[in-house]
Structure formats: structure tokens, C-alpha cells
C-alpha positions as CSV (number, residue, x, y, z in Angstrom):
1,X,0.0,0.0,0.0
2,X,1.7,2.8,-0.9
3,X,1.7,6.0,0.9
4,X,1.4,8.9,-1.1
5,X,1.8,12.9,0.4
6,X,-0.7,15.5,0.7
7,X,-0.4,19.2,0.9
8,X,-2.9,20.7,3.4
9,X,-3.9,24.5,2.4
10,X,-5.5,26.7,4.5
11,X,-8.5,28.6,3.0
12,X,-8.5,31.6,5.3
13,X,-11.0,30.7,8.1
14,X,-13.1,28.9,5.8
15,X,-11.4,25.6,6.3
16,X,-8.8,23.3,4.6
17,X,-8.4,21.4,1.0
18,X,-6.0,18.4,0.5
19,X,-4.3,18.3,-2.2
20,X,-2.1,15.3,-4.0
21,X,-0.3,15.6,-7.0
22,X,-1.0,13.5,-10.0
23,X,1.2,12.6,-13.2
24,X,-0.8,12.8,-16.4
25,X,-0.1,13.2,-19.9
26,X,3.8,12.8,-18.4
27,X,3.1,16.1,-16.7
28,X,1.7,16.9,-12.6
29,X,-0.6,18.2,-11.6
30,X,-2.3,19.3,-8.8
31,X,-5.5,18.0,-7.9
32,X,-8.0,18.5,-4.9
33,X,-8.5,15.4,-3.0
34,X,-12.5,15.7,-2.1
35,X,-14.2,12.9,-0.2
36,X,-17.5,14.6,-0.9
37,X,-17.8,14.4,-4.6
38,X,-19.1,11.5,-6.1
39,X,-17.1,11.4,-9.0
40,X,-13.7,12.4,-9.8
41,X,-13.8,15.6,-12.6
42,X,-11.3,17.6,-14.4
43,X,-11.5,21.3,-15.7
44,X,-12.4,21.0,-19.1
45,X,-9.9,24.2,-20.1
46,X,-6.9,22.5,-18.1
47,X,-7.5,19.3,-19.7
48,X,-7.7,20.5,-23.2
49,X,-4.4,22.1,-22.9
50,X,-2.9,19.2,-21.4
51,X,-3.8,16.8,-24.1
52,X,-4.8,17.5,-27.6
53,X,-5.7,13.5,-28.0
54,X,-7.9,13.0,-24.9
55,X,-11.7,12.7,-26.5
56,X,-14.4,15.0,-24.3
57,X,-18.1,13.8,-25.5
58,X,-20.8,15.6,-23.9
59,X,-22.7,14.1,-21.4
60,X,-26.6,14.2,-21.1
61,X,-26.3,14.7,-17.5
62,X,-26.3,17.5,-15.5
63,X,-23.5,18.1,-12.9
64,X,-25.0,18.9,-9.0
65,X,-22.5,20.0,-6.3
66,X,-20.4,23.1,-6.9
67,X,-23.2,25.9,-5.9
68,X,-25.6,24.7,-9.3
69,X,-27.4,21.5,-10.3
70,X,-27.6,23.3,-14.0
71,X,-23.9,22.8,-15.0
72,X,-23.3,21.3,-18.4
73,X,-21.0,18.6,-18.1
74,X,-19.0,16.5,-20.4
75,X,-17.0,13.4,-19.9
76,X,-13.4,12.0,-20.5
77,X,-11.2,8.8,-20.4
78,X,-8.8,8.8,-18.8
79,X,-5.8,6.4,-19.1
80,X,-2.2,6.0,-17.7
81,X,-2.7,8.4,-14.3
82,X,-0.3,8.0,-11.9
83,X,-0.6,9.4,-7.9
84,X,2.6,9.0,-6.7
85,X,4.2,5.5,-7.7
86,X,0.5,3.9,-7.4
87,X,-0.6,3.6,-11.3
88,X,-4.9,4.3,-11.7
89,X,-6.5,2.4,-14.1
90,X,-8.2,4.2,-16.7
91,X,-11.8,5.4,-15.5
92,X,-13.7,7.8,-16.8
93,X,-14.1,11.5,-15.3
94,X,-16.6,14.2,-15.5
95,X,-15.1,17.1,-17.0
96,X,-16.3,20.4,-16.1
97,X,-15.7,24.3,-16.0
98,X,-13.8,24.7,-12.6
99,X,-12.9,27.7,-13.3
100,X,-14.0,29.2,-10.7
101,X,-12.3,26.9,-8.1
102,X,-9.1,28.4,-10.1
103,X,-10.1,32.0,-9.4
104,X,-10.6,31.5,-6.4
105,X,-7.3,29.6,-5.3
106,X,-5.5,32.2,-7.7
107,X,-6.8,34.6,-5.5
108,X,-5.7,33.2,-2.1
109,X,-2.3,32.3,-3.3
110,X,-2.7,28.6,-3.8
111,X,-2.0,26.6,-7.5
112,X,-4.0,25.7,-10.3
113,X,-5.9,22.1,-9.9
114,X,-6.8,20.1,-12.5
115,X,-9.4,19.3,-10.8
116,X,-11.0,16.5,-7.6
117,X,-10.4,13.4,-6.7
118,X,-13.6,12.2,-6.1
119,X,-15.0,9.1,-4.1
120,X,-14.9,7.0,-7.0
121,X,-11.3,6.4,-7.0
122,X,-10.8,6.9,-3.4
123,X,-13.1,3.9,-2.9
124,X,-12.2,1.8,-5.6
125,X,-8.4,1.8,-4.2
126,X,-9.5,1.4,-0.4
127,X,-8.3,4.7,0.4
128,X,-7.1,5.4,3.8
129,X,-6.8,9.3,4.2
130,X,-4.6,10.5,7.2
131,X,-4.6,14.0,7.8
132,X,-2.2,14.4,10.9
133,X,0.3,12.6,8.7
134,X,-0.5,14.5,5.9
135,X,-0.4,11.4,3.7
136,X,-2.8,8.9,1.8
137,X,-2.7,5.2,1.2
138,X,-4.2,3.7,-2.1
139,X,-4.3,-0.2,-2.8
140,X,-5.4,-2.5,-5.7
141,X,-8.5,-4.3,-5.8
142,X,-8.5,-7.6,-5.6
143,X,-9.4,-9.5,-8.7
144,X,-12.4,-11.2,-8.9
145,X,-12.1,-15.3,-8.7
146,X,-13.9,-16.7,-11.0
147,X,-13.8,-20.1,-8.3
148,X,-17.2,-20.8,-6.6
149,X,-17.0,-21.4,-3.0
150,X,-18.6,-24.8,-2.5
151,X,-20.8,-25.4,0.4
């Protein structure tokens, strides 16, 4: 289980955002780890730039969280993400305009994210989260056995 470092950032009195750093595209970036959200999504501008190849389809869904339940969302696959030594499996992401998650941080003096880590990899990979230690632990899921018990 490999244990991978978190940054803590303060958000001026209105609380605190871990974040991990992920490699993509060959490149890191900075994502916010967010047990809250559902679904792990990217910011559609930062991912463009970061890879002219990666297909975005539109999604028929509407996004909820982020202050609307009216944001137009797309959707991405995503293959070859690495968080620290620990190699993800491709998945697919929602991929939205986080812009103004980027404003904001811009504005409190933190970096740019790519976007969350949501609670569909954190539970897929058994995700232990310690926050004193400032660290996280991921681990791969057990294949499925195609044995049947026998009674």
C-alpha cells in the first residue's frame, strides 16, 4: 500500500483542501482530494491544454455540487494516471468548467488544480486518508475469482 503525500492548504478561516499531485499526460498536476464528490472531474480548459488527443463527449447529465445543479458537463477517459508510484486504471471523469475553483485559489495564493479526486477512486483503491500525517494510502482491488465457494 503505498503511501502517497498530501499538501494541506488553508483557506483563510473557511477551512482546509488536501491536495495530491498527479502525473498525467507525463506532466503533474495538482488535484484536490474531495471525499464529498461523487465522481472524480477535471476542468475542461486545463485538460484541453494538457492533451490534444484525450476525447471529451458531452454528457446528457447534468452536474449537482459546486453551488448549481444546472452545470453542463461533459465526460473523459482517462488512461495512464499515476498518484505517486501507485498507477490508476483508466476510468472515466466528469469534465467540467472549474474555473472558478481556479479564481478563487488564484486569489488566495494557492495553485491551479486540474481538478477532484472524487469518491470513486478513493473507494475503488481502499483509500485510507490521514490528515495528521498528511499522507494517503491507495491499494489495488482484488481480482475477482472466477472459483465458486462450495458449500
Amino acid at each position: 500500500m503505498p503511501t502517497i503525500p498530501l499538501q494541506i492548504i488553508d483557506l483563510h478561516d473557511d477551512g482546509f483542501h488536501p491536495l495530491i499531485e498527479v502525473i498525467l499526460f507525463g506532466k503533474a498536476f495538482i488535484m484536490v482530494l474531495d471525499t464529498g464528490a461523487s465522481k472524480t472531474a477535471f476542468d475542461q480548459t486545463m485538460l484541453a491544454e494538457a492533451s490534444q488527443t484525450t476525447s471529451i463527449l458531452a454528457s446528457d447529465r447534468l452536474s449537482t455540487g459546486l453551488g448549481t445543479n444546472t452545470m453542463e458537463s461533459f465526460t473523459a477517459t482517462i488512461k495512464g494516471m499515476r498518484i505517486g508510484s501507485f498507477k490508476v486504471a483508466a476510468f472515466e471523469v466528469a469534465v467540467l468548467d472549474l474555473s472558478t475553483i481556479n479564481i478563487a485559489y488564484s486569489q488566495m495564493g494557492h495553485p491551479q488544480v486540474l481538478g477532484v479526486l472524487g469518491g470513486d477512486i478513493l473507494m475503488k483503491y481502499k483509500a485510507v486518508i490521514d490528515y495528521g500525517k498528511q499522507v494517503i494510502k491507495l491499494k489495488k482491488p482484488r481480482g475477482k475469482s472466477n472459483s465458486k465457494r462450495i458449500s
